[in-house]
Structures are given as structure tokens and as C-alpha cells.
OpenMM code with the backbone's topology and positions (N, CA, C; nanometers):
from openmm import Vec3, app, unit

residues = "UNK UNK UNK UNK UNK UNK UNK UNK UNK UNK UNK UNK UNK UNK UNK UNK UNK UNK UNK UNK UNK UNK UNK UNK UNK UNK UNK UNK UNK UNK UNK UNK UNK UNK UNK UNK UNK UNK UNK UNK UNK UNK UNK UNK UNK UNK UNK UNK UNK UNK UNK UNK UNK UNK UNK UNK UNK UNK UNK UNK UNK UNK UNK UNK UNK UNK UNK UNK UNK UNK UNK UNK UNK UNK UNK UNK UNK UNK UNK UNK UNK UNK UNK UNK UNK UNK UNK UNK UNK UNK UNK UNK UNK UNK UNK UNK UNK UNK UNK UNK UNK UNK UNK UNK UNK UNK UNK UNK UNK UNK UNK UNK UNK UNK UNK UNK UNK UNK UNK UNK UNK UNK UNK UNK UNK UNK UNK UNK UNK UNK UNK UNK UNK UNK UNK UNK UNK UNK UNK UNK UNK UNK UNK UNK UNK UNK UNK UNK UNK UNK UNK UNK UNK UNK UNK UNK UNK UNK UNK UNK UNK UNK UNK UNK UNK UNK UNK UNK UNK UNK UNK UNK UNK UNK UNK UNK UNK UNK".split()
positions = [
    Vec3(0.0822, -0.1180, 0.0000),
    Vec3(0.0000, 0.0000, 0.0000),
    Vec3(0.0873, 0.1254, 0.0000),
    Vec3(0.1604, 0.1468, 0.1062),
    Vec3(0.2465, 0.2724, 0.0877),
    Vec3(0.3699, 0.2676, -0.0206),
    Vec3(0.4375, 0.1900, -0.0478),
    Vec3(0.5504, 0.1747, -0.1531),
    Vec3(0.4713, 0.2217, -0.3126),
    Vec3(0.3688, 0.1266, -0.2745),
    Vec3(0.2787, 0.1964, -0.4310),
    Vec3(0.2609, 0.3544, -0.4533),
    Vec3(0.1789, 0.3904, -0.3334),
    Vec3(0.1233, 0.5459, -0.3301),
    Vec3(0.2472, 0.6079, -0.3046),
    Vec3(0.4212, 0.6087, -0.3053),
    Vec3(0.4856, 0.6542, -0.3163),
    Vec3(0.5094, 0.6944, -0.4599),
    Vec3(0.4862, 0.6179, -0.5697),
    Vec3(0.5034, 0.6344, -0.6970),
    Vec3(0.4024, 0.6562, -0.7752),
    Vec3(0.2997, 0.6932, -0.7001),
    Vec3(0.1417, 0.7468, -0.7851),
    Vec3(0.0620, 0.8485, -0.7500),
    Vec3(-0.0261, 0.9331, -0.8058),
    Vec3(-0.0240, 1.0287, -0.7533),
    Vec3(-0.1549, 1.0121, -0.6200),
    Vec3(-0.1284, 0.8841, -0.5423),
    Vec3(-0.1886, 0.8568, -0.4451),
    Vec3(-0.1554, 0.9170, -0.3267),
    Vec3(-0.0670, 1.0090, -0.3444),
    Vec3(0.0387, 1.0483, -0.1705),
    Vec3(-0.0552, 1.0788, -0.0533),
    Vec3(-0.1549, 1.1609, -0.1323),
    Vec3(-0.2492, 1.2480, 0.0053),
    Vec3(-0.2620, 1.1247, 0.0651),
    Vec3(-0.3887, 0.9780, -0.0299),
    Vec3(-0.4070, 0.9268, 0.1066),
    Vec3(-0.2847, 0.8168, 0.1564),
    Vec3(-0.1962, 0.8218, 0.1089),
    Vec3(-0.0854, 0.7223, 0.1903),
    Vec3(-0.0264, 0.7960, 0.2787),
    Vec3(-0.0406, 0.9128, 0.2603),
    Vec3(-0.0076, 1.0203, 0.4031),
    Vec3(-0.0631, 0.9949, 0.5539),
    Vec3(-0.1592, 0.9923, 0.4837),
    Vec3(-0.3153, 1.0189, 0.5750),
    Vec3(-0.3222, 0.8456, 0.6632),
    Vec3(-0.3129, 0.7460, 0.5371),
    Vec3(-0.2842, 0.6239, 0.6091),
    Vec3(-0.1691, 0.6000, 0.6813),
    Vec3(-0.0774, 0.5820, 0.6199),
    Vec3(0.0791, 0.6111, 0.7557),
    Vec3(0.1165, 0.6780, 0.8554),
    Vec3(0.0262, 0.8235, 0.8431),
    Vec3(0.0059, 0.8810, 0.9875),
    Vec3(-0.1051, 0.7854, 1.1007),
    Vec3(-0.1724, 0.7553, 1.0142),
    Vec3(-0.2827, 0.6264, 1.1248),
    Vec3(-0.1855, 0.5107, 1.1974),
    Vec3(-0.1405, 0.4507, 1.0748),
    Vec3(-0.0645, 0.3600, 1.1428),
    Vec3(0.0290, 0.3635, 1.2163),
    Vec3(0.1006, 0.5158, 1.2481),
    Vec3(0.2083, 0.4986, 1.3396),
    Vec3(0.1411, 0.5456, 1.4339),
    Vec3(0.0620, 0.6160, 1.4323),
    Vec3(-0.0691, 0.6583, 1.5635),
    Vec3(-0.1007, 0.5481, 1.6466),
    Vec3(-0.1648, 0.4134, 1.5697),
    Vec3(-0.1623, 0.2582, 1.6328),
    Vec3(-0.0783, 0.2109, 1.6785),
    Vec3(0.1057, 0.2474, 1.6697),
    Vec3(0.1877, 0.1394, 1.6498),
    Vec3(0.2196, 0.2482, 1.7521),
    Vec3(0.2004, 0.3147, 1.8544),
    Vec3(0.2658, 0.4550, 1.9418),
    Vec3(0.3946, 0.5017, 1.8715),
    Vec3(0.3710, 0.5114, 1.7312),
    Vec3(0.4610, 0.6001, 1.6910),
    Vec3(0.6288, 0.5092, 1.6556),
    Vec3(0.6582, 0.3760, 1.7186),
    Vec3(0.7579, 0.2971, 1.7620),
    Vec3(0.8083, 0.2040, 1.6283),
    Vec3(0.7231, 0.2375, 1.5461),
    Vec3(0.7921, 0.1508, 1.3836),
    Vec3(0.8669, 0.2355, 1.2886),
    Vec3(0.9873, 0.1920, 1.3410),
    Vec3(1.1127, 0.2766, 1.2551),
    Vec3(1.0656, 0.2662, 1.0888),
    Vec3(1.0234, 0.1696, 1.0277),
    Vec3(0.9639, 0.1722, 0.8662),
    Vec3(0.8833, 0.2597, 0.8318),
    Vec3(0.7723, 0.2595, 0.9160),
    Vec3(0.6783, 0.3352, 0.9347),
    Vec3(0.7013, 0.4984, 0.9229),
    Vec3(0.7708, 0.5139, 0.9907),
    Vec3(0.8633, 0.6794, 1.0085),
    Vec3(0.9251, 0.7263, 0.8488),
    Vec3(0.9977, 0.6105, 0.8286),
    Vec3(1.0542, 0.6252, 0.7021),
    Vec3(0.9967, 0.5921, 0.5840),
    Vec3(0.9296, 0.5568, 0.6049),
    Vec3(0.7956, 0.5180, 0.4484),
    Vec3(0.7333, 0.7151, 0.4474),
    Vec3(0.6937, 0.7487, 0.5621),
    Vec3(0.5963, 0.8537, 0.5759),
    Vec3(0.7023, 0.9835, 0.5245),
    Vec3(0.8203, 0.9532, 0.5977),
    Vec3(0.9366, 1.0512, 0.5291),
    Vec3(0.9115, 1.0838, 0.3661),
    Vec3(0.9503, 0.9605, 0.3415),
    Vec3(1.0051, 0.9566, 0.1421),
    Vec3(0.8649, 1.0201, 0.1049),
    Vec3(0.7441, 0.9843, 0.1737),
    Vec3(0.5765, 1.0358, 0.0775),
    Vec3(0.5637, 1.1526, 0.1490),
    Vec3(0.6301, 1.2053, 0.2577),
    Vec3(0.6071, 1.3485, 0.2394),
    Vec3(0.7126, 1.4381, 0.1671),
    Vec3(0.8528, 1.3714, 0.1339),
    Vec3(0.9241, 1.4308, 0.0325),
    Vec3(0.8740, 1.4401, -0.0856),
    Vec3(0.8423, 1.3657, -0.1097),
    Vec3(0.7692, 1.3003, -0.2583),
    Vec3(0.6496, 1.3925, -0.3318),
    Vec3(0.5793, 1.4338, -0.1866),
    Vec3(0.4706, 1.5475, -0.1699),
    Vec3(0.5370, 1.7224, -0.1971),
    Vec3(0.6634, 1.7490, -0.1707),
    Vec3(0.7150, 1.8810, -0.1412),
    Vec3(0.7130, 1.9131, 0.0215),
    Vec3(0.6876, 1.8169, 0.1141),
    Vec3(0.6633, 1.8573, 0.2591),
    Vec3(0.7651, 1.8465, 0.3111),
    Vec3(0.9251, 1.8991, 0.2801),
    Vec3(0.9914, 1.8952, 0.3529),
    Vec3(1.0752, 1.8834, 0.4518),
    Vec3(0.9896, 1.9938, 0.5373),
    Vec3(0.9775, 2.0413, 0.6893),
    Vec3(0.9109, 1.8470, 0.7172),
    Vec3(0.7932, 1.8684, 0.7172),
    Vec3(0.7533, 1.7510, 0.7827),
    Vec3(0.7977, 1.6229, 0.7572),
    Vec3(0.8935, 1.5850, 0.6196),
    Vec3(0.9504, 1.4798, 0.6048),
    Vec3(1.0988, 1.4719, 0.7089),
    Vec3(1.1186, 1.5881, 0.7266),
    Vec3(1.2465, 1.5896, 0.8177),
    Vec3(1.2016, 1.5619, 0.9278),
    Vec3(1.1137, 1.5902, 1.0048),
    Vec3(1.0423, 1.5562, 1.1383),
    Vec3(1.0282, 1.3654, 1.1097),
    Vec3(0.9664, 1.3346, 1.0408),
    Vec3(0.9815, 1.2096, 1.0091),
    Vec3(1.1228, 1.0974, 0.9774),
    Vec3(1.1866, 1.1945, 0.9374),
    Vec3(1.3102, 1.1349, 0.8964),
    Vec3(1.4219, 1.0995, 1.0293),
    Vec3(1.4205, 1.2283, 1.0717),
    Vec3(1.4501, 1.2189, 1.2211),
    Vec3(1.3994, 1.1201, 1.3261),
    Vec3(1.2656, 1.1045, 1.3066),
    Vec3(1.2228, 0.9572, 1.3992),
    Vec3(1.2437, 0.8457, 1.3345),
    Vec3(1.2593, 0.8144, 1.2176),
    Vec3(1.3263, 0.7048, 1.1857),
    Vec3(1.4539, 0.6750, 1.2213),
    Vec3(1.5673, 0.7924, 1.2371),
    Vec3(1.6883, 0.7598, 1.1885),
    Vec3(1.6946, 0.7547, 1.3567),
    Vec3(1.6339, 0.8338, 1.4487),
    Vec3(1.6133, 0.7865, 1.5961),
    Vec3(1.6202, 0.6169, 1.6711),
    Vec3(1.5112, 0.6108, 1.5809),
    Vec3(1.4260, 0.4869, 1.6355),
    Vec3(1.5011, 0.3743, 1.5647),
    Vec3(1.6057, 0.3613, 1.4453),
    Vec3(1.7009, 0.3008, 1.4614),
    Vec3(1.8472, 0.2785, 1.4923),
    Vec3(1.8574, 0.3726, 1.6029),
    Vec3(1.9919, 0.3766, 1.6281),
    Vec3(2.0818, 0.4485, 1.4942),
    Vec3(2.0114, 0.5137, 1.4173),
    Vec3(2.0859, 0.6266, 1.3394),
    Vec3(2.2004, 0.5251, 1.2624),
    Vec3(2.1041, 0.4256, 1.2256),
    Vec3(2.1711, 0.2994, 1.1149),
    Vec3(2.1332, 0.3326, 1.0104),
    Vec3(2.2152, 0.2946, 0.8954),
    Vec3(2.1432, 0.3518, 0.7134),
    Vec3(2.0700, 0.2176, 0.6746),
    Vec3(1.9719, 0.2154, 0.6233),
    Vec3(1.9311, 0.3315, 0.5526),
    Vec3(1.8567, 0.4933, 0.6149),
    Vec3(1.8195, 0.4343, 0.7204),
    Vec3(1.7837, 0.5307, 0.8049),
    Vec3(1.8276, 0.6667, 0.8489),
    Vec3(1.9560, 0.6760, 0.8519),
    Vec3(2.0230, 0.7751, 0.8656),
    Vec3(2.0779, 0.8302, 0.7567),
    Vec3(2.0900, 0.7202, 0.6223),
    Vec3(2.1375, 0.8050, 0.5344),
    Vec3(1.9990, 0.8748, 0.4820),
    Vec3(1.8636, 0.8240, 0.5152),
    Vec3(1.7766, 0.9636, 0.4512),
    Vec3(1.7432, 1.0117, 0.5385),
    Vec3(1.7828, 1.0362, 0.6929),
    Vec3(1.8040, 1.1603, 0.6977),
    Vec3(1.8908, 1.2631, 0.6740),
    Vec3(1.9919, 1.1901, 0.6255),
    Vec3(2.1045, 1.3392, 0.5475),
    Vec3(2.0157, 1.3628, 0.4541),
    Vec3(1.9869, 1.3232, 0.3471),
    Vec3(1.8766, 1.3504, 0.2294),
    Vec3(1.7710, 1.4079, 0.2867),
    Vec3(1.6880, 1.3956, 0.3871),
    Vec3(1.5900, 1.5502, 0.4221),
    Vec3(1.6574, 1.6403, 0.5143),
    Vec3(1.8012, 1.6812, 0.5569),
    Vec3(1.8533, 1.7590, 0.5470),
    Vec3(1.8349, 1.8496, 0.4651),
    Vec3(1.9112, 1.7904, 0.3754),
    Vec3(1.9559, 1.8507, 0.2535),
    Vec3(1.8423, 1.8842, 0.2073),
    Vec3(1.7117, 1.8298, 0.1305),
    Vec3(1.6002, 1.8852, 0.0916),
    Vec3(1.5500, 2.0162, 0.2218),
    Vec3(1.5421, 2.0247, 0.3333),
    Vec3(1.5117, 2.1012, 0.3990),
    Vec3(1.6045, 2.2204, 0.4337),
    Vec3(1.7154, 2.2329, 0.3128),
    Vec3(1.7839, 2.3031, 0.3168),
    Vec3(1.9196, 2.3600, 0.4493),
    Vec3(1.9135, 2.2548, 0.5408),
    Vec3(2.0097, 2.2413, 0.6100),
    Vec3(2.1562, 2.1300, 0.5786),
    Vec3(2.2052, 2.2101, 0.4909),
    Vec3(2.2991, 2.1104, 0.4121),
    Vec3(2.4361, 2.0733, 0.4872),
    Vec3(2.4719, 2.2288, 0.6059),
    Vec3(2.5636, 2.1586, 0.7219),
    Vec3(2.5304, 2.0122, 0.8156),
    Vec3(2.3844, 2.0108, 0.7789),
    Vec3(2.3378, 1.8847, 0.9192),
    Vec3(2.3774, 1.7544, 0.7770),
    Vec3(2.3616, 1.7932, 0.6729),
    Vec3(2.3527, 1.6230, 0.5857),
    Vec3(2.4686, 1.6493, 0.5383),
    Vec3(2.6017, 1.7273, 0.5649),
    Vec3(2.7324, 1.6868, 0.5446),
    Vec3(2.7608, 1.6143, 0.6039),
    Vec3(2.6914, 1.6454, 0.7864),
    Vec3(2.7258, 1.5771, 0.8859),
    Vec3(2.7095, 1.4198, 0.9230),
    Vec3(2.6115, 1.4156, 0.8496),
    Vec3(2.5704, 1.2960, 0.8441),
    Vec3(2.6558, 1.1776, 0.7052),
    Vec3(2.6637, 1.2720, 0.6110),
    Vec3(2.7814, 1.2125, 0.4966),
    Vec3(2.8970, 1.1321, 0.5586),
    Vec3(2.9645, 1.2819, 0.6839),
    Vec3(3.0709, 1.2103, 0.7739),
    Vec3(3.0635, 1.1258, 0.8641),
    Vec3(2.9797, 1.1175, 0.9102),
    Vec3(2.9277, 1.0008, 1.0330),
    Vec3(2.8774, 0.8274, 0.9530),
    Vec3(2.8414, 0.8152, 0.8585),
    Vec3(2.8327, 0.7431, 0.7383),
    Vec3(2.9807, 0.7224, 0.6874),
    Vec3(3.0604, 0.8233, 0.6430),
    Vec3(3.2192, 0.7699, 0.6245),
    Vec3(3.2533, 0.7231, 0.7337),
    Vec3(3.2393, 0.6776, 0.8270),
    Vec3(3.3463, 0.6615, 0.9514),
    Vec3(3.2804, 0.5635, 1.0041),
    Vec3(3.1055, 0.5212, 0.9569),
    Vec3(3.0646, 0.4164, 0.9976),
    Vec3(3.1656, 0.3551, 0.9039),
    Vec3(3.1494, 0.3419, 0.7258),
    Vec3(3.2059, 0.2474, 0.6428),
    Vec3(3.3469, 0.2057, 0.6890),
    Vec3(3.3972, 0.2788, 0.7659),
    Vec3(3.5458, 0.2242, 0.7860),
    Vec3(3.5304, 0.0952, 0.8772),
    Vec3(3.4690, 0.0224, 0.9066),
    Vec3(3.4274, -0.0227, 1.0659),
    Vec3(3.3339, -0.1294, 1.0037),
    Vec3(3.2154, -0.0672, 0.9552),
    Vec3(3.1499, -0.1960, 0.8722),
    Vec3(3.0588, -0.1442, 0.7648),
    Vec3(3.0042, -0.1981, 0.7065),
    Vec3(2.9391, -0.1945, 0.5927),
    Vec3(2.7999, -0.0980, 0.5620),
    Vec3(2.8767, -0.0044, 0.4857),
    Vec3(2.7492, 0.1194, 0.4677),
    Vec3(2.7430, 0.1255, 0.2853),
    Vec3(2.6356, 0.1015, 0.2359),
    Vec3(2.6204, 0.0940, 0.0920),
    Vec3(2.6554, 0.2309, 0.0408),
    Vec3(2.7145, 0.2198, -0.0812),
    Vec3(2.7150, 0.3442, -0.1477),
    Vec3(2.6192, 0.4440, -0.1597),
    Vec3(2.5234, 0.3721, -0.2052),
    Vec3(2.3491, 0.3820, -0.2692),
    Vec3(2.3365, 0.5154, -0.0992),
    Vec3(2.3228, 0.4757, 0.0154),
    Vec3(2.3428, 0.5764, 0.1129),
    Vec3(2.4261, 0.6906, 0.0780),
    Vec3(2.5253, 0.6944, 0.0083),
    Vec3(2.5841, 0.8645, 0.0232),
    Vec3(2.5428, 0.8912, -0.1180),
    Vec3(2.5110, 0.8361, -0.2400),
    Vec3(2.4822, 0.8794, -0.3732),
    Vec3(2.3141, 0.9900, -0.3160),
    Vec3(2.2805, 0.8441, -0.2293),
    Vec3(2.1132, 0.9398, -0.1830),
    Vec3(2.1288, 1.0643, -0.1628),
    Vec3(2.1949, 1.1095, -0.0594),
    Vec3(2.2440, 1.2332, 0.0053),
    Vec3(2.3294, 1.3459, -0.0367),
    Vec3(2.4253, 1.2608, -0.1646),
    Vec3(2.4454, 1.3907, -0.2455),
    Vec3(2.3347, 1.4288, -0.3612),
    Vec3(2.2523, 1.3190, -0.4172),
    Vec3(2.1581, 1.3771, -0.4667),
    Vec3(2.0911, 1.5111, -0.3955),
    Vec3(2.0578, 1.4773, -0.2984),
    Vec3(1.9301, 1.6501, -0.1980),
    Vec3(2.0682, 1.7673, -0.1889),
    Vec3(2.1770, 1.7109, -0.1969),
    Vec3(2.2966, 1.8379, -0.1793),
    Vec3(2.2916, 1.8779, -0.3480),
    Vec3(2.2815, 1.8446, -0.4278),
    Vec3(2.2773, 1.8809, -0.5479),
    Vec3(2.4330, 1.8306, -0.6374),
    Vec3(2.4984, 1.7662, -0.5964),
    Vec3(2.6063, 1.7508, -0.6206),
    Vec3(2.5796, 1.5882, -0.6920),
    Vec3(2.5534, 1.6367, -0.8363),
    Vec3(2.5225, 1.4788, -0.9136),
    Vec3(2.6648, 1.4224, -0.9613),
    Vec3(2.7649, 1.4741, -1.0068),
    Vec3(2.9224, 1.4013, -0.9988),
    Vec3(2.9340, 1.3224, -0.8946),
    Vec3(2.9138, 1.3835, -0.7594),
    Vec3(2.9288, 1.3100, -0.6684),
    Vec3(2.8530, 1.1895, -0.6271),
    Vec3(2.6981, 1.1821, -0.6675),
    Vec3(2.6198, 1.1153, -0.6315),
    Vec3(2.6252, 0.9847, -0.7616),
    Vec3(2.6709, 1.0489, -0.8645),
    Vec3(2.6957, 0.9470, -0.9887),
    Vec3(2.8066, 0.8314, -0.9405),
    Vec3(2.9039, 0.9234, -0.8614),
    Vec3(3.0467, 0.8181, -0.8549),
    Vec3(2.9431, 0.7287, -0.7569),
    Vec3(2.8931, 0.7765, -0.6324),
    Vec3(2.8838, 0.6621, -0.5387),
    Vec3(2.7532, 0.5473, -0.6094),
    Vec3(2.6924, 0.6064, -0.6918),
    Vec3(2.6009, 0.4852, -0.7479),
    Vec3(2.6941, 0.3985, -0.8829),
    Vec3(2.7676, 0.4823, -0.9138),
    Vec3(2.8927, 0.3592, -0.9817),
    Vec3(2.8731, 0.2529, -0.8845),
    Vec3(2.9349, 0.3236, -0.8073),
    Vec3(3.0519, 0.2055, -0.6567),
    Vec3(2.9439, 0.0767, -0.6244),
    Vec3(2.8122, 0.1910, -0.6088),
    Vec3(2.6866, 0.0855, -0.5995),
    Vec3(2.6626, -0.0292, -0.6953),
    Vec3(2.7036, 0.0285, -0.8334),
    Vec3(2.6984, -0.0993, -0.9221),
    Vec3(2.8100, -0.1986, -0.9516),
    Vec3(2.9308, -0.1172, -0.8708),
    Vec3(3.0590, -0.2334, -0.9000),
    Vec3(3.0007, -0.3200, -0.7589),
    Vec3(2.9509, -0.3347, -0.6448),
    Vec3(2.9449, -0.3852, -0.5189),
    Vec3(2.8014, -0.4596, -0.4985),
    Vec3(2.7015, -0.4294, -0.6421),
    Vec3(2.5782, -0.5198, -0.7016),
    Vec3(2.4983, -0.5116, -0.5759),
    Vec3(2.5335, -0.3622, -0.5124),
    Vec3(2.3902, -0.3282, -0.4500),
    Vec3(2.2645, -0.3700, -0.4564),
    Vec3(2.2016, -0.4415, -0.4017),
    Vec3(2.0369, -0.4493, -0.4019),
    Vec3(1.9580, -0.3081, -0.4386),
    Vec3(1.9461, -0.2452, -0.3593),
    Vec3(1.8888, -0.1441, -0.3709),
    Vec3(1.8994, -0.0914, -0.5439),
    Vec3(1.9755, -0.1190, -0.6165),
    Vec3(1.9900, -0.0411, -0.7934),
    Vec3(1.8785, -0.1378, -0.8559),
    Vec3(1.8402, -0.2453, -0.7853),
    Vec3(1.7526, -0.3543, -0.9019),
    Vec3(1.6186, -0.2809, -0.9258),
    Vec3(1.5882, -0.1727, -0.8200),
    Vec3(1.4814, -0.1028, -0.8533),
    Vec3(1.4707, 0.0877, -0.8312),
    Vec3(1.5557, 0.1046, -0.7343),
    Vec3(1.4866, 0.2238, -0.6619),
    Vec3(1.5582, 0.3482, -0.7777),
    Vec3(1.5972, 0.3497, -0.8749),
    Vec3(1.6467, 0.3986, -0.9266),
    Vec3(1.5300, 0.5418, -1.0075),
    Vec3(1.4441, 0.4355, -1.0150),
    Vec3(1.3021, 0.5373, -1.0911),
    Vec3(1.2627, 0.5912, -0.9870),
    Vec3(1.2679, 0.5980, -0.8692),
    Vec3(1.2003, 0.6837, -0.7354),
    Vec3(1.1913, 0.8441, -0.7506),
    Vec3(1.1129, 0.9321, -0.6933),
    Vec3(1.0844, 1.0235, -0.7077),
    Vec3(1.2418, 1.1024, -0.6509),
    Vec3(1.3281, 1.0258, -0.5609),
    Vec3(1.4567, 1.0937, -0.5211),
    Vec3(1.5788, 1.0807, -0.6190),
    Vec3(1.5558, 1.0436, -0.7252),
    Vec3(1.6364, 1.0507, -0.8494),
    Vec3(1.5754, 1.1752, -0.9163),
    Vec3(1.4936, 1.2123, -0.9460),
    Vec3(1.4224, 1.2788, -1.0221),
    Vec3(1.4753, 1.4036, -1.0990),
    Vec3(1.5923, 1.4604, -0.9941),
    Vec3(1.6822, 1.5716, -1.0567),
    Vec3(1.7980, 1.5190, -1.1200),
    Vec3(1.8488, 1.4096, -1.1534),
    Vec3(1.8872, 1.3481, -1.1941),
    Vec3(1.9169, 1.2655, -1.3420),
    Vec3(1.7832, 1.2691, -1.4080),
    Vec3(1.7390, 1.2219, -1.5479),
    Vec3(1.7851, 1.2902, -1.6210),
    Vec3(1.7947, 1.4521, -1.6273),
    Vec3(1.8281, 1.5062, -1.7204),
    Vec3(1.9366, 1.5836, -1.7408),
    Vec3(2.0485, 1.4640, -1.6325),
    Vec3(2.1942, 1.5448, -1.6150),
    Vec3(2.2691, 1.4779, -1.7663),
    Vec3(2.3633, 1.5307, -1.7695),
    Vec3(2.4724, 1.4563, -1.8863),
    Vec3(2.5109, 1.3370, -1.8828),
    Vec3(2.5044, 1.2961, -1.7116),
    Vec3(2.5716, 1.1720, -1.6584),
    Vec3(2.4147, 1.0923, -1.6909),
    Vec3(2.4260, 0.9591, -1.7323),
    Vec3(2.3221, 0.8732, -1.7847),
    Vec3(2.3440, 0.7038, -1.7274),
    Vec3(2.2336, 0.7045, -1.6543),
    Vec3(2.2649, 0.5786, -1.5739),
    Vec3(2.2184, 0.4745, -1.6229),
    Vec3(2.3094, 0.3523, -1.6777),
    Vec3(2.2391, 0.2461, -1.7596),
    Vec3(2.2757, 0.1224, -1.7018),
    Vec3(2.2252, -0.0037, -1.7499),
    Vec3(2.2348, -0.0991, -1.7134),
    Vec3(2.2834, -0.1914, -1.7940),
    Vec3(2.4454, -0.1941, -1.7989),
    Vec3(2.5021, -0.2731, -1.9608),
    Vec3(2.4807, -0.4304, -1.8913),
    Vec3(2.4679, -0.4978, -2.0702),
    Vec3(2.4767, -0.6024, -1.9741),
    Vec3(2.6152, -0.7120, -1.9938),
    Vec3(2.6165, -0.8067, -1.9403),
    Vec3(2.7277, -0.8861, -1.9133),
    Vec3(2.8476, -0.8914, -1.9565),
    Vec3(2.8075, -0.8931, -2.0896),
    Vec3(2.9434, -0.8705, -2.2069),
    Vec3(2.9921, -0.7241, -2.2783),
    Vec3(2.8960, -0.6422, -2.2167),
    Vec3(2.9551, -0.4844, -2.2544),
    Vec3(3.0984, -0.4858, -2.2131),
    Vec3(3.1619, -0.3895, -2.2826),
    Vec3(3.2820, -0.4021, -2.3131),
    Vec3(3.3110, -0.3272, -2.1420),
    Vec3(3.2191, -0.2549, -2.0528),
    Vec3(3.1965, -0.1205, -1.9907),
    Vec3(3.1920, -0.2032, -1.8625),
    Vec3(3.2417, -0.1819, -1.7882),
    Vec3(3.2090, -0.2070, -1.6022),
    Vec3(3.1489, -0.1295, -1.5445),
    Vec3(3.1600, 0.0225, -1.6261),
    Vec3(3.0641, 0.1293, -1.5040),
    Vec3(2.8731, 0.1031, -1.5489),
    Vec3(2.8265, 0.1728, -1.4355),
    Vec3(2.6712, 0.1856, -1.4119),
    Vec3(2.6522, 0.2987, -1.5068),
    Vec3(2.7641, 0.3632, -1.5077),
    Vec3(2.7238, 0.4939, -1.5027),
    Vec3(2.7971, 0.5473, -1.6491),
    Vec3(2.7688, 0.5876, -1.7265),
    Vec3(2.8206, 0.6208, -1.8832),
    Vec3(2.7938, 0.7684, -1.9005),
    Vec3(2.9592, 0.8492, -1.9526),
    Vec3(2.9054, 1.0278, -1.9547),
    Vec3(2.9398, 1.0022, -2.0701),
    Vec3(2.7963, 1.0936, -2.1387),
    Vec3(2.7949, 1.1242, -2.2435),
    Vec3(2.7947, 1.2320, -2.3214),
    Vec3(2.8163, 1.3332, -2.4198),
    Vec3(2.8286, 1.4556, -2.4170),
    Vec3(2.7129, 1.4604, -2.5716),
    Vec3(2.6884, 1.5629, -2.5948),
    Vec3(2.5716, 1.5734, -2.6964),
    Vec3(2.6278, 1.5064, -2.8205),
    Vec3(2.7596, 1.5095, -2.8602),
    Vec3(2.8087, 1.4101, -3.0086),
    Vec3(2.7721, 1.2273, -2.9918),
    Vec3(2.7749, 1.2321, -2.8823),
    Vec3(2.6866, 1.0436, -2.8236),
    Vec3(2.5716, 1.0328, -2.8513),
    Vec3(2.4889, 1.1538, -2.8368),
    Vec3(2.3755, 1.1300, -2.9155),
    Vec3(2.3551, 1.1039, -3.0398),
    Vec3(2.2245, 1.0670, -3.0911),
    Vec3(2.1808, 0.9941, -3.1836),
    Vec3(2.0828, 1.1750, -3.2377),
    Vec3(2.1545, 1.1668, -3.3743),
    Vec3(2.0747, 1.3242, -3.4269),
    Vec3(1.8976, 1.2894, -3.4586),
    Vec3(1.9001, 1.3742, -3.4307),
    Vec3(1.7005, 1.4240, -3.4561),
    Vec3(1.7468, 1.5133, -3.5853),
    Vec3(1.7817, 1.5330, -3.6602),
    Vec3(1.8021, 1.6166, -3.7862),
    Vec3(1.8090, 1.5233, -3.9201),
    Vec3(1.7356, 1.5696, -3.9982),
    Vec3(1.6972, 1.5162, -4.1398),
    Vec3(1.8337, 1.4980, -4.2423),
    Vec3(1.9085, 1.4097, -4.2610),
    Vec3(1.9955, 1.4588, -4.3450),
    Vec3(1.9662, 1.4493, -4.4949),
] * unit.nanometer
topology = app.Topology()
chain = topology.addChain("A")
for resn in residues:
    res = topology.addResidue(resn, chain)
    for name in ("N", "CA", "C"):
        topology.addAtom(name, app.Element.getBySymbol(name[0]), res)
């Protein structure tokens, strides 16, 4: 129900339902927090996805994925010192144990910094992240589609190891009549 109405223009009532259900659950389901986050980002609600984001990344011990979107509603909420901070606290987890790329690509996406967010979803595809088999079309890519950098999915025998292929307008294929 909510994963759907994240990607349709169902948000109002998956809003409306995920606020119920964490109302039932006293508020205590870290998913819950973070489902309601991404559909009030998803919405333009910011402010209130950060309030949400924050009780997720709370209520799990400020583990990613959890914590890495709350650097990402940082950053959408325009506090981009708090989701550096969180970038660094995420580097220093990875030294220690295992923090997916796909977590800091998220977070430089809301910083606006798509070079940066391109390399770490490379890294994501050299390390066959789970998370790339789908979330890629999500509404938190969205500034993203129409950068230079073009995210594809070669397959086995491409000559190419990266995810990620830059292309410059002569790679294109002409729209002109010759």
C-alpha cells in the first residue's frame, strides 16, 4: 500500500494512512517513520519529512538506511551543514562496517552535487547493490534524469564495467533530417 502510493499520484491518502498507522503502532515503527518521510518528500513537505526522517533515523539507532535519509531531508530542507554531517558520520561508519554506497549517492543527490552522487552509485553498481535492481526510478532521483551523466544498465558482455556512462551531446543519436 504505501511503496505503491509513493510512486502514484496517491500520496495524500498514503499520508493520511501512515500517519494512522504509526498513531496505532505509538509512533515505535522505525519503517513506518521512514515510508511517511520519502511520501512526504515526494509530496514537497519537507519540513515535515524531516520531522519524520529524524524519527526514523532515531528509532534506529541512526543505522542507514535510516540515517542516510536523513542526510537527504537535510539537505532537501535546506540544512545542508546537518547532511554533510551525516555524509561524515556514514564515512566513519564504512570504515568499521558496511554502509552501501546507494546511502551517500542518496544524500548527495538533496545536496545537489550529481558528480558526486553518480560516482557513489557507480561504486553501488561495481558492489551489485540491491537497492539499484529497482529504486532507481524513485521520485529521489528525479533531478537526476536530465543530467549529462546517464545511468544504464550494460549487460554482461559490454565491453563497460561502469553503471554509469558520460555522455556529451556528439553520443547522441541526431534528430536532424539529413
Amino acid at each position: 500500500m504505501a511503496l505503491s502510493g509513493l510512486f502514484t499520484c496517491a500520496l495524500g491518502s498514503t499520508i493520511v494512512r501512515l500517519r494512522n498507522a504509526i498513531k496505532q503502532s505509538n509512533s515505535t515503527r522505525t519503517f513506518g517513520h521512514w515510508l511517511l518521510a520519502r511520501s512526504l518528500d515526494a509530496a514537497d513537505q519537507a519540513k515535515d519529512a524531516l520531522g519524520e526522517a529524524r524519527a526514523a533515523a532515531k528509532l534506529s539507532g541512526y543505522r542507514p538506511p535510516y540515517s542516510s535519509h536523513l542526510g537527504y531531508a537535510f539537505a532537501r530542507a535546506g540544512q545542508l551543514d546537518a547532511a554533510k554531517k551525516v555524509l561524515e558520520a556514514l564515512g566513519e561508519r564504512r570504515k568499521t562496517e558496511y554502509v552501501s554506497p546507494y546511502d551517500f549517492a542518496h544524500i548527495y543527490v538533496a545536496l545537489g552535487e550529481a558528480d558526486l552522487a553518480f560516482d557513489w552509485l557507480d561504486k553501488s553498481f561495481q558492489e551489485r547493490t540491491p537497492q539499484l535492481s529497482g529504486d532507481l526510478w524513485e521520485p529521489i532521483f528525479d533531478q537526476l534524469r536530465h543530467h549529462s551523466l546517464i545511468l544504464v544498465s550494460h549487460p554482461p558482455n559490454w565491453p563497460c564495467s561502469s553503471a554509469v556512462t558520460r555522455i556529451n551531446s556528439q553520443m547522441l543519436p541526431s534528430t536532424t533530417k539529413r
